[in-house]
C-alpha positions as MATLAB code, in Angstrom:
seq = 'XXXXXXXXXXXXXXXXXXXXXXXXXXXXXXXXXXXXXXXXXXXXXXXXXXXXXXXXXXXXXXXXXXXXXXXXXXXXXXXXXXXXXXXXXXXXXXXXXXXXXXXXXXXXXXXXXXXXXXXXXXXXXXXXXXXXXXXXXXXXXXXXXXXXXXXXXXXXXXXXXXXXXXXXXXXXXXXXXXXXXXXXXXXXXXXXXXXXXXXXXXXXXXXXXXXXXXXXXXXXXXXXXXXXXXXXXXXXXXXXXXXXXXXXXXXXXXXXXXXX';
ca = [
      14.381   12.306  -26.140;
      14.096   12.576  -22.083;
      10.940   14.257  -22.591;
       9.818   11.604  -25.113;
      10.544    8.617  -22.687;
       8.726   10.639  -20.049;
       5.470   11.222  -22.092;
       5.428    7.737  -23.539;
       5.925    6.367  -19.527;
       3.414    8.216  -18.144;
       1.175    7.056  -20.996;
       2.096    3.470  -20.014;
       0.833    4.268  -16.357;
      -2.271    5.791  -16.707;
      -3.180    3.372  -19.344;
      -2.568    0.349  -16.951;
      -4.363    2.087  -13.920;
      -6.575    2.511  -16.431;
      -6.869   -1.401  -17.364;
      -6.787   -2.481  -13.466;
     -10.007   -0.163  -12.346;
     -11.512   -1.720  -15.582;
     -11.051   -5.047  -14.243;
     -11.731   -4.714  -10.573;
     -15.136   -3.023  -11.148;
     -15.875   -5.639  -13.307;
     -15.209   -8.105  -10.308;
     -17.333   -5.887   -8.348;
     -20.016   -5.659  -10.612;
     -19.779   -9.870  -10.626;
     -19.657   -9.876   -6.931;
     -22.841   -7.492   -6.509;
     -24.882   -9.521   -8.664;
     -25.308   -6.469  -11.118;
     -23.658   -8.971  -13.883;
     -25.722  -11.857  -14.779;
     -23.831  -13.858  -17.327;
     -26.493  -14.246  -19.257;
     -25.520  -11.309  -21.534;
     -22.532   -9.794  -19.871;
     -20.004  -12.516  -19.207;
     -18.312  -12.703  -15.682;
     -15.191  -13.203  -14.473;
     -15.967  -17.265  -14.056;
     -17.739  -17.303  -17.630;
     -14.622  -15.578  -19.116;
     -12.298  -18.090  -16.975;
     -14.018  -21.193  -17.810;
     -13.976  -20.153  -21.331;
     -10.202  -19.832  -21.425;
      -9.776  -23.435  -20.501;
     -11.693  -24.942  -22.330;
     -10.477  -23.416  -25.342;
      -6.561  -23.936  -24.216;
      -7.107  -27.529  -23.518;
      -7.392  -30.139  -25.771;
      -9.564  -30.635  -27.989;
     -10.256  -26.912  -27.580;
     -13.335  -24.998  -29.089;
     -15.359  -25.358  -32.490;
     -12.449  -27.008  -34.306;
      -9.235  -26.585  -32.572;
      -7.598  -25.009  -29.403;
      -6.484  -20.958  -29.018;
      -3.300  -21.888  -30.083;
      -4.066  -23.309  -33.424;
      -6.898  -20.497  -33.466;
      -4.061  -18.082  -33.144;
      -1.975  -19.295  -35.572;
      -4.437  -19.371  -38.350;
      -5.522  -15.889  -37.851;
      -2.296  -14.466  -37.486;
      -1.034  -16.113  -40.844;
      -4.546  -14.550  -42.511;
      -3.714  -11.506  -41.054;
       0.233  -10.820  -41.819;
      -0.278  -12.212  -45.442;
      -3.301  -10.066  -46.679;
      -1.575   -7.463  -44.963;
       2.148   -8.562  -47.092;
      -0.003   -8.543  -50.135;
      -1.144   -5.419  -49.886;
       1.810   -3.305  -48.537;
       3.641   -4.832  -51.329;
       0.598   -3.716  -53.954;
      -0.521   -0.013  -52.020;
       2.923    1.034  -51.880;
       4.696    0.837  -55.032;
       1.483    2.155  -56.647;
       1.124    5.292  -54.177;
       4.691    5.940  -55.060;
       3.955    5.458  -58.943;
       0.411    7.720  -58.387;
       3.070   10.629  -56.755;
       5.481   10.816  -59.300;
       3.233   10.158  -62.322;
       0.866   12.741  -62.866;
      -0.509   10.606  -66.128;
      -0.519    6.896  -64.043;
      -2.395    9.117  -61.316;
      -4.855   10.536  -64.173;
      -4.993    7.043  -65.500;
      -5.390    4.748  -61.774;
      -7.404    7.548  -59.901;
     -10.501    7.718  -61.229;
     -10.545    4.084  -60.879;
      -9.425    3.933  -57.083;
     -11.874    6.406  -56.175;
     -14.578    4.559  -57.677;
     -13.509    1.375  -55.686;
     -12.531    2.910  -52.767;
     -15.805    3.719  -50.941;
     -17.207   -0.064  -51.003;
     -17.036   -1.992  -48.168;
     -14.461   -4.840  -47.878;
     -17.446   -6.893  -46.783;
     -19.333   -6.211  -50.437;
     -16.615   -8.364  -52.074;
     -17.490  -11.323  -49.806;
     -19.640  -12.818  -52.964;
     -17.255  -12.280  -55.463;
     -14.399  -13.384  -53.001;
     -16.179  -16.816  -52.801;
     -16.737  -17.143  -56.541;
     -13.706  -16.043  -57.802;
     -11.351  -18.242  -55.187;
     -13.871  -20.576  -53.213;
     -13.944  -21.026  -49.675;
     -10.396  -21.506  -48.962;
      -7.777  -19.339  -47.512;
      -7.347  -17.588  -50.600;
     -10.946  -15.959  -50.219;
      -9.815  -14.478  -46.884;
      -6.693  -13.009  -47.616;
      -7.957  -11.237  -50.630;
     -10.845   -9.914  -48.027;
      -8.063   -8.890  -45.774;
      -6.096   -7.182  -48.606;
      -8.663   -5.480  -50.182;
      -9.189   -3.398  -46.892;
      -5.400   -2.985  -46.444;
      -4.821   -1.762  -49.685;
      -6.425    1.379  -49.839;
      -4.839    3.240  -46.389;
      -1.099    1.869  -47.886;
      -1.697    3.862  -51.258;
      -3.370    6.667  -49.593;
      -0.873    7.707  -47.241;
       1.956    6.902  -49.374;
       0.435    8.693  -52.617;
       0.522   11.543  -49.902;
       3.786   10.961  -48.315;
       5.221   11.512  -52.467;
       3.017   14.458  -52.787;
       4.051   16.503  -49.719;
       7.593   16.049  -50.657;
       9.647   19.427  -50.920;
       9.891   20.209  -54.721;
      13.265   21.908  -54.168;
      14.467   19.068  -53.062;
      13.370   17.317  -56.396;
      15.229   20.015  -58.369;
      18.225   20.367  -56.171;
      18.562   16.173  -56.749;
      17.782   16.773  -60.638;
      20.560   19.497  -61.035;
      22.935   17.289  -59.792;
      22.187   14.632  -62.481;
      20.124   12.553  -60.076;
      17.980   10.124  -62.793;
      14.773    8.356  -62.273;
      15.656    5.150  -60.119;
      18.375    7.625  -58.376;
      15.825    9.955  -57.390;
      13.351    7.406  -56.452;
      15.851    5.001  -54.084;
      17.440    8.650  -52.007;
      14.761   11.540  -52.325;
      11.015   10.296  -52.627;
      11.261    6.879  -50.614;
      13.103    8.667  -47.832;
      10.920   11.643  -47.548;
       7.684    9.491  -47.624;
       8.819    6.558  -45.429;
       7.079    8.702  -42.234;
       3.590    8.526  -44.305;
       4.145    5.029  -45.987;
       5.018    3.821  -42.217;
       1.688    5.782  -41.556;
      -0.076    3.736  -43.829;
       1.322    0.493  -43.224;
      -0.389    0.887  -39.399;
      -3.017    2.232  -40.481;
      -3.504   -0.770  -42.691;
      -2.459   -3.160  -40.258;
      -5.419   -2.336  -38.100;
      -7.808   -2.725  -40.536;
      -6.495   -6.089  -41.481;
      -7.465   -7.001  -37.705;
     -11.000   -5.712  -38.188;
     -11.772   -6.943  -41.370;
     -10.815  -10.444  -39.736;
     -13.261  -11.791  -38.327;
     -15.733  -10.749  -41.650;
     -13.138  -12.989  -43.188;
     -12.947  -15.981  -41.401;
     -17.039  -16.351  -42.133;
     -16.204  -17.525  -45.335;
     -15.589  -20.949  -44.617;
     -13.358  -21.180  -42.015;
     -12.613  -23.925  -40.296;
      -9.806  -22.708  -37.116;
      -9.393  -19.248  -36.390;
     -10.769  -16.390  -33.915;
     -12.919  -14.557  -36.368;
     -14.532  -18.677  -36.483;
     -14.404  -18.621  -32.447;
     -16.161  -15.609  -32.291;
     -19.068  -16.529  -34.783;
     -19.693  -19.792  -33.062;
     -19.628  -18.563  -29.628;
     -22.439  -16.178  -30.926;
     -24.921  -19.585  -32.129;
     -23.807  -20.876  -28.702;
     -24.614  -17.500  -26.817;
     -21.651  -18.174  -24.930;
     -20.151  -14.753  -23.884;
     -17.315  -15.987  -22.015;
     -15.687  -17.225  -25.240;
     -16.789  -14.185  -27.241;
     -15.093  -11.423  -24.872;
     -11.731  -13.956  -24.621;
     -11.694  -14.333  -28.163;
     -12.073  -10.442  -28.291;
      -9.200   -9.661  -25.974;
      -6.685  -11.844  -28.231;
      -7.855  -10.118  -30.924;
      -6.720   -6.886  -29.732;
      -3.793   -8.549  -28.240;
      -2.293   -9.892  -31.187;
      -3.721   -6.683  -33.189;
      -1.804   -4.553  -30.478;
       1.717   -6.309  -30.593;
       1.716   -6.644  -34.138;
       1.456   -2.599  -34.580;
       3.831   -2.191  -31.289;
       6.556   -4.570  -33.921;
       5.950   -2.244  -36.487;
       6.160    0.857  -34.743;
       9.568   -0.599  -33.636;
      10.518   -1.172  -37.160;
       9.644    2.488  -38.168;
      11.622    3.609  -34.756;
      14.641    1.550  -36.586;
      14.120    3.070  -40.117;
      13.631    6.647  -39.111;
      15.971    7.323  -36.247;
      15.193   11.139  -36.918;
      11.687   11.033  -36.084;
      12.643    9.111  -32.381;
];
């Protein structure tokens, strides 16, 4: 555990030394003249960029708050909807050799296309509402959540499966104390992994029809050519991308007190 702390410190460090030099060459590089702003934004183009976006009436429809807000709700629900979907069927692909024969072939086939190829269908089948992005936003979720927990079943001891059957251990026994606690460290695995992709597949999502949001910010600081707003609306992407996994990594911290 000392050691743990230790690493995970020193991580912390070098990672904000890391940040700092970053951002004083940058100033540098503004200072020289070596940064224009007509491609590369400056310090000034970035700063300018954050106010008027904060302030009322904001940028292209709204300010970063409301921005904020409507990607983060896009974001946590495609991602709800699809750790509630990926999971139970990555468990039910483990433990069922015939639903995996029967669901496999299928995910396989489905699994390669981009999330961005359903974009057409997305808009057909629910519109241009917010219904078209979270399904976007799920359907790249999905697949890491039933992946890793499909492997987290898999990679389970099988003596422990006969040790809990010899003691008279049934189905929904065997399910709620052996394979759910042995795959939690891969379904946890999952879950980040699909938490991340929600963030990427974002911004792809808020191009269909979006009226608020930073995927929205991004796109019209593009037609603008306004760089300022496009690198501060790519920093609070990572932000919030960042703290959302650092809550969930908490939450696995909580569930699997072994693994600490």
């Amino acid at each position: 555990m000392m050691f743990a702390t230790a690493s995970s410190g020193r991580r912390v460090v070098i990672g904000s030394v890391a940040m700092v030099a970053a951002v004083a060459l940058w100033f540098a590089a503004a200072s020289a003249g070596w940064v224009s702003g007509g491609r590369f934004p400056r310090p000034v183009d970035v700063w300018q960029a954050a106010r008027q976006i904060t302030l009322p009436p904001g940028y292209t429809g709204g300010t970063l708050w409301q921005h904020v807000a409507q990607s983060c709700q896009l974001v946590l629900l495609g991602f709800l909807v699809a750790a509630g979907t990926g999971v139970p069927l990555g468990l039910a692909m483990g433990m069922s050799r015939r639903i995996d024969a029967l669901v496999g072939p299928v995910f396989s086939l489905l699994r390669p296309i981009p999330p961005l190829a359903w974009i057409p269908l997305a808009i057909l089948w629910l519109g241009l509402g917010d219904g078209a992005k979270i399904f976007l936003i799920w359907v790249s979720a999905f697949t890491p959540s039933v992946i890793n927990t499909y492997a987290g079943v898999r990679n389970i001891d099988g003596t422990l499966l006969e040790a809990a059957r010899v003691h008279g251990a049934r189905s929904l026994v065997l399910v709620r104390d052996v394979l759910v606690p042995g795959a939690l460290p891969m379904i946890f695995t999952g879950l980040r992994l699909s938490l991340q992709t929600a963030w990427m597949t974002l911004v792809a999502a808020e191009l269909v029809g979006a009226f608020t949001g930073l995927g929205k910010v991004l796109a019209s600081a593009a037609l603008d050519i306004n760089p300022g707003m496009i690198l501060f609306a790519m920093v609070w992407v990572g932000i919030l991308g960042a703290a959302m996994t650092r809550g969930l990594e908490w939450l696995e911290k909580r569930a699997l007190p072994w693994l600490r």
